[in-house]
NUDO-340266 format. One line per field, with one value per residue: residue number from 0; residue in three letters; chain; x, y, z of N, C-alpha, C, O in turn. Coordinates in Angstrom, 2 decimals, m for minus. Layout:
N
num NUM | ...
residu ala | ...
chaine A | ...
n_px X | ...
n_py Y | ...
n_pz Z | ...
ca_px X | ...
ca_py Y | ...
ca_pz Z | ...
c_px X | ...
c_py Y | ...
c_pz Z | ...
o_px X | ...
o_py Y | ...
o_pz Z | ...
***
This chain:
72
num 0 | 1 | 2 | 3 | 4 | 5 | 6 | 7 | 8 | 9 | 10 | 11 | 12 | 13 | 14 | 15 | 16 | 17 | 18 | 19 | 20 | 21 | 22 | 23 | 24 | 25 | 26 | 27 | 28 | 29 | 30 | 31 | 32 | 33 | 34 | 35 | 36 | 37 | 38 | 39 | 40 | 41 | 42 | 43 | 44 | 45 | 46 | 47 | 48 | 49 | 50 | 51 | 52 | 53 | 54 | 55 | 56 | 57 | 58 | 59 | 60 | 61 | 62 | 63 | 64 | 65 | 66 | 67 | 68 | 69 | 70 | 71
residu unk | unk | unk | unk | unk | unk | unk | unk | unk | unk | unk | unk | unk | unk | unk | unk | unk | unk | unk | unk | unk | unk | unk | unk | unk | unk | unk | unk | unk | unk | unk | unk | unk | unk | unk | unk | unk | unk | unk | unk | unk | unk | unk | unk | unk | unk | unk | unk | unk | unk | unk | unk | unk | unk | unk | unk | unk | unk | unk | unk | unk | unk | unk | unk | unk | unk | unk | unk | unk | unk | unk | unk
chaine A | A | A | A | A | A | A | A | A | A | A | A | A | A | A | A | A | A | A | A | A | A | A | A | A | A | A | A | A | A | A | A | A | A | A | A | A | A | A | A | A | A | A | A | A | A | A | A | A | A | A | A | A | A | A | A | A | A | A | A | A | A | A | A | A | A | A | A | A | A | A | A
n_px m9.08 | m6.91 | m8.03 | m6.00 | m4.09 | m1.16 | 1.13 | 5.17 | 6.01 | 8.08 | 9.41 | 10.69 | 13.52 | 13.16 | 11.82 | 9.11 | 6.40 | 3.72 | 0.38 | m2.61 | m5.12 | m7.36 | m7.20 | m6.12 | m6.28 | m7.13 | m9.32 | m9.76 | m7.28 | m4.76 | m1.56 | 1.64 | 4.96 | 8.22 | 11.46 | 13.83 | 17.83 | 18.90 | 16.67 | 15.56 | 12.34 | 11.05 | 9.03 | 7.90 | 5.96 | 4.80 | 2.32 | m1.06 | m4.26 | m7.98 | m11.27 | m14.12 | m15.39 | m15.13 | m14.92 | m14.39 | m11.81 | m10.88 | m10.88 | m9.65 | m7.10 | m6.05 | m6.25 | m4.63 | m2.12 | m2.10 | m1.98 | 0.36 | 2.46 | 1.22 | 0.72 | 2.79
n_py m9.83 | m7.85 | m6.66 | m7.29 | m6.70 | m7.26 | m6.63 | m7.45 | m5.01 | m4.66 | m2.50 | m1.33 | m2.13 | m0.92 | m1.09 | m2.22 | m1.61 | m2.65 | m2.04 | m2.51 | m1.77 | m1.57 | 0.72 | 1.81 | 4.68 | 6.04 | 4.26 | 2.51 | 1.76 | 2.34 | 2.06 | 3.38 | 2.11 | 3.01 | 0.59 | 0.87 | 0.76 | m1.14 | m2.85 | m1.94 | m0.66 | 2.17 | 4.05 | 6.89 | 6.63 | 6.59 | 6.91 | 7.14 | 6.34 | 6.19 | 4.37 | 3.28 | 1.20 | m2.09 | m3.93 | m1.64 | m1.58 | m3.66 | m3.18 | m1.04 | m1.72 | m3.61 | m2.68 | 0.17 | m2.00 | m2.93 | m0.75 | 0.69 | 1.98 | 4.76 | 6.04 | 6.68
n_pz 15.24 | 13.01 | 9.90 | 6.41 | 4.01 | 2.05 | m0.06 | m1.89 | m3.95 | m7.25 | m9.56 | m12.47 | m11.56 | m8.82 | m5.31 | m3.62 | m0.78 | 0.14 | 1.30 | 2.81 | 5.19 | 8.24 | 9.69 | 13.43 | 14.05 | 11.08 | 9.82 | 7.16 | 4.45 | 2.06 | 2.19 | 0.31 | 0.05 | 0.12 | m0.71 | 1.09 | m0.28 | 1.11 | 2.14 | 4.20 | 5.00 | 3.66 | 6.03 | 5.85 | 3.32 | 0.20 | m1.17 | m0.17 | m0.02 | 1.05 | 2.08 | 2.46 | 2.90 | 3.19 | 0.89 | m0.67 | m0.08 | m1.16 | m3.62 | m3.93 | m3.29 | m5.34 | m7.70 | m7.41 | m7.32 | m9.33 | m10.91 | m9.63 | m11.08 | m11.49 | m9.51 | m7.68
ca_px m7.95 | m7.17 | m7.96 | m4.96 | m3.43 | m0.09 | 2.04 | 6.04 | 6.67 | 9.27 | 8.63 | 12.03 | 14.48 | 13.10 | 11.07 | 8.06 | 5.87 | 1.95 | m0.24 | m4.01 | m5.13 | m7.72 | m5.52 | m7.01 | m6.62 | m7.50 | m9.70 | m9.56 | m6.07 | m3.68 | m0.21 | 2.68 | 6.30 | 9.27 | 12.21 | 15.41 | 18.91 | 19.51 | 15.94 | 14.30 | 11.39 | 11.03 | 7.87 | 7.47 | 5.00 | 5.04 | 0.98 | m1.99 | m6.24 | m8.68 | m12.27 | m15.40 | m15.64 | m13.43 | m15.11 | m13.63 | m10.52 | m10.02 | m10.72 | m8.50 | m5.87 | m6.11 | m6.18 | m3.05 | m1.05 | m2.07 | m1.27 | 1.42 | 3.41 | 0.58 | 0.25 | 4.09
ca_py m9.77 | m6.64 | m7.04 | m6.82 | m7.06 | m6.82 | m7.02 | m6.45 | m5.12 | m4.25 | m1.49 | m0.96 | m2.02 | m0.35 | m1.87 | m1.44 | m2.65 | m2.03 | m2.46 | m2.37 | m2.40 | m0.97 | 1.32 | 2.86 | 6.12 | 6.46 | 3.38 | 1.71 | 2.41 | 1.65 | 3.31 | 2.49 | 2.44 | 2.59 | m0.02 | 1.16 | m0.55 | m1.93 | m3.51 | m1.50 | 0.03 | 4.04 | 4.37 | 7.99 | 6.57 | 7.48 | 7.28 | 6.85 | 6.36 | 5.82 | 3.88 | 3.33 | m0.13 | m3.69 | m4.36 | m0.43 | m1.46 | m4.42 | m2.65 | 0.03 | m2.17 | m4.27 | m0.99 | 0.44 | m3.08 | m3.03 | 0.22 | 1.08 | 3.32 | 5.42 | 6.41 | 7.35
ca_pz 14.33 | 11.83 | 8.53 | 6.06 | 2.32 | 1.93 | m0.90 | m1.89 | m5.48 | m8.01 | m10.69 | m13.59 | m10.20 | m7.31 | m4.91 | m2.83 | 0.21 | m0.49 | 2.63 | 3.10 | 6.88 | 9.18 | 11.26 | 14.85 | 13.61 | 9.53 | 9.43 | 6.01 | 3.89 | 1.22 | 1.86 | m0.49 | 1.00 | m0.72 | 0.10 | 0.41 | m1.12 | 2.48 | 2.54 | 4.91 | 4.35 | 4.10 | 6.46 | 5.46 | 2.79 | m1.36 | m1.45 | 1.04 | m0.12 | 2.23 | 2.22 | 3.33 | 3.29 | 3.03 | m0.69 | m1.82 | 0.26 | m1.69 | m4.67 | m4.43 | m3.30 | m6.48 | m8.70 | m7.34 | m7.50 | m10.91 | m12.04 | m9.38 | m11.55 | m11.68 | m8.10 | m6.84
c_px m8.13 | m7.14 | m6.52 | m4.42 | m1.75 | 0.80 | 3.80 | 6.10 | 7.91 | 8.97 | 10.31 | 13.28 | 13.97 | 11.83 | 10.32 | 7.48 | 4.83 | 1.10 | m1.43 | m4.64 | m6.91 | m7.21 | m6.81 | m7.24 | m7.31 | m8.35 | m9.00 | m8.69 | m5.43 | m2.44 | 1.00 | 4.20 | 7.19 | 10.50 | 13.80 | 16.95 | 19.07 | 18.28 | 15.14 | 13.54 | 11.19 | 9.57 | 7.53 | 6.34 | 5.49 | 3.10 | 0.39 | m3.44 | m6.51 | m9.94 | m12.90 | m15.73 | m14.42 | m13.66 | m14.30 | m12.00 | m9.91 | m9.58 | m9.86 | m7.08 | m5.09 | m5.84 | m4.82 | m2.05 | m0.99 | m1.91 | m0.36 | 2.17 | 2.27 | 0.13 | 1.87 | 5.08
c_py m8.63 | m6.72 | m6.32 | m7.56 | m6.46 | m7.26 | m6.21 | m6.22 | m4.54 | m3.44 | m1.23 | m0.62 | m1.75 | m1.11 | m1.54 | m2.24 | m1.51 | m2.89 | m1.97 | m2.63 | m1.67 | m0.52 | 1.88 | 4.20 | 6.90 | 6.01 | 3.05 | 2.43 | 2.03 | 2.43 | 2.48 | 3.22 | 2.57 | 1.64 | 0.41 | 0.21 | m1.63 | m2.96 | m3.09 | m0.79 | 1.53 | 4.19 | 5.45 | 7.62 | 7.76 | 7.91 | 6.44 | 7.40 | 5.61 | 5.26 | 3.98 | 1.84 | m0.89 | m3.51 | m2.96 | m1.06 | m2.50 | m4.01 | m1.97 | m0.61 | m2.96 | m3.14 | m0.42 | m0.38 | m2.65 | m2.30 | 1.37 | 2.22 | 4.69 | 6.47 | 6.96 | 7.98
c_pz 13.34 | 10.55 | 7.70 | 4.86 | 2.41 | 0.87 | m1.20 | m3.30 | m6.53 | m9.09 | m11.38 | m11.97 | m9.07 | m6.74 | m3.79 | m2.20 | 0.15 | 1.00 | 2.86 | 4.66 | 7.39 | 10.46 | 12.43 | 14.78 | 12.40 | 9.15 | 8.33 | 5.50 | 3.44 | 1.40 | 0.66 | m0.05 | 0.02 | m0.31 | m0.21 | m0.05 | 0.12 | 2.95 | 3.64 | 4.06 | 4.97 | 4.59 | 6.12 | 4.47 | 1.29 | m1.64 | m0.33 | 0.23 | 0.73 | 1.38 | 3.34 | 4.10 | 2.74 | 1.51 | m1.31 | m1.35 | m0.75 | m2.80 | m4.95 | m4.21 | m4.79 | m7.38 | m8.55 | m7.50 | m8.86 | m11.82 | m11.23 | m9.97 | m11.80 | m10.89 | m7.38 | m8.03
o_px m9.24 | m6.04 | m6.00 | m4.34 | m1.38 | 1.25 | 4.01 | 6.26 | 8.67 | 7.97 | 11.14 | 13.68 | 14.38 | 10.98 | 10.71 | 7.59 | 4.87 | 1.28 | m1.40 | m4.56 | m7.54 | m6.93 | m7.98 | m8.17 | m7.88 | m8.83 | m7.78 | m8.77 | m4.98 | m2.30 | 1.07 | 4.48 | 6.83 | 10.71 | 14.57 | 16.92 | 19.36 | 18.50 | 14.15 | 13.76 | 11.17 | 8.75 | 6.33 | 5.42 | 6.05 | 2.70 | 0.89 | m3.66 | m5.86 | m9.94 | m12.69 | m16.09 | m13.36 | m12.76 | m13.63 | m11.08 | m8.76 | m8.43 | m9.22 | m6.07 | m3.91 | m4.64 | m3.97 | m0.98 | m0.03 | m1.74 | m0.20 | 2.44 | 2.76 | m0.53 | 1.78 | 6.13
o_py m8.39 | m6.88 | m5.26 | m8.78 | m5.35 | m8.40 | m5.02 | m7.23 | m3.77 | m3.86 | m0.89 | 0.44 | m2.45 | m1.64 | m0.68 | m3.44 | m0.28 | m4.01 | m0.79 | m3.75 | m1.27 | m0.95 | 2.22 | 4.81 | 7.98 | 6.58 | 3.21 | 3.64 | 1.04 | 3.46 | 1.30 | 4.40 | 2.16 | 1.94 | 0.34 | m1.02 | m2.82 | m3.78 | m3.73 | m0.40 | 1.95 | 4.44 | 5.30 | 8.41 | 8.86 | 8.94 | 5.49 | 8.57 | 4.68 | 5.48 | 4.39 | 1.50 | m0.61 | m3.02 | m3.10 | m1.03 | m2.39 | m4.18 | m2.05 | m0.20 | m2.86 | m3.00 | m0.50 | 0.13 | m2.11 | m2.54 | 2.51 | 3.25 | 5.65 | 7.46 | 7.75 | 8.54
o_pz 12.86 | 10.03 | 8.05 | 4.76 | 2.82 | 0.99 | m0.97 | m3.99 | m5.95 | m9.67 | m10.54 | m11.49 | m8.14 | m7.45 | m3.01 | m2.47 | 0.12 | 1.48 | 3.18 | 5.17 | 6.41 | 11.58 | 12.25 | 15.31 | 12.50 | 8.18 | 8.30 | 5.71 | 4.02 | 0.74 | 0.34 | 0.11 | m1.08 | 0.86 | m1.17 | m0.09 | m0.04 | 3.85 | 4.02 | 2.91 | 6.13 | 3.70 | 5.88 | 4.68 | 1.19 | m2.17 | 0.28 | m0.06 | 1.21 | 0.17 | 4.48 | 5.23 | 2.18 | 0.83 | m2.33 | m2.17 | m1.18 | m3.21 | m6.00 | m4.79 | m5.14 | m7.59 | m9.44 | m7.81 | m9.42 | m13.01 | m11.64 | m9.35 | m12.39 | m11.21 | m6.44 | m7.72
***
């Protein structure tokens, strides 16, 4: 099974889908999506960090939730 964090969030209206994975190609990765008015999500990606390990992945995932506006 692939490890995986995923959260959706809201920042002053707009709204976002935050996703931590081990992909086949990047390994370890946080991208952050944007969602558009219609509810899909803009795969193009607003931000993307990488790791070494699960413990940075969680970390950085936690870090960007939490200061989101900081990163797109």
């Amino acid at each position: 099974m692939k490890w995986r964090i995923s959260d959706y969030l809201e920042i002053d209206g707009r709204k976002y889908y935050m996703d931590t994975t081990d992909t086949l190609d990047c390994g370890l990765e946080t991208m952050v999506f944007d969602i558009r008015e219609d509810g899909s999500i803009d795969w193009s990606g607003l931000y993307t960090e990488h790791y070494k390990t699960i413990d940075e992945a969680k970390e950085g995932h936690e870090r960007i939730k939490n200061n989101l506006i900081e990163y797109i």
